[in-house]
C-alpha positions in Angstrom: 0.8 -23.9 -12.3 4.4 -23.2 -11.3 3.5 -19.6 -12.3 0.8 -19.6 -10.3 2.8 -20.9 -7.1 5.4 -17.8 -7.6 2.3 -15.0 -7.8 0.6 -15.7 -5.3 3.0 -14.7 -2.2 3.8 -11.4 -4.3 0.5 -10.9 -4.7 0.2 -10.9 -1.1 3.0 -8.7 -0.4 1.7 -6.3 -2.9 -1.7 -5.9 -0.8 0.2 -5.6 2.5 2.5 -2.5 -0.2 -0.8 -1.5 -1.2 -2.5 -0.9 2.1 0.6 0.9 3.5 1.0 3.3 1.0 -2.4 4.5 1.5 -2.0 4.2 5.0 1.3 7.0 4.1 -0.8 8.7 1.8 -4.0 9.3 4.0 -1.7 10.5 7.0 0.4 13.2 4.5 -2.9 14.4 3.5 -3.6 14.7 6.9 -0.5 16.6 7.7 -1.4 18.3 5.1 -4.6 19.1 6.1 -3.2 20.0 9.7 -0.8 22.8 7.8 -3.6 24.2 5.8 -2.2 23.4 2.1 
């Protein structure tokens, strides 16, 4: 239960990681994509 407590604010923190690493990802693709590689 403890466990549980600790996770769950990580867990959220690892979505908000989540979404802005493809948020990095989809706009060096795009750079990318702008260069022509």
């Amino acid at each position: 239960m403890l466990l549980r407590a600790a996770v769950a604010p990580s867990r959220k923190d690892l979505g908000l990681l989540a979404s802005t690493f493809l948020l990095g990802l989809g706009l060096l693709q795009l750079m990318l994509g702008t260069f022509g590689f």
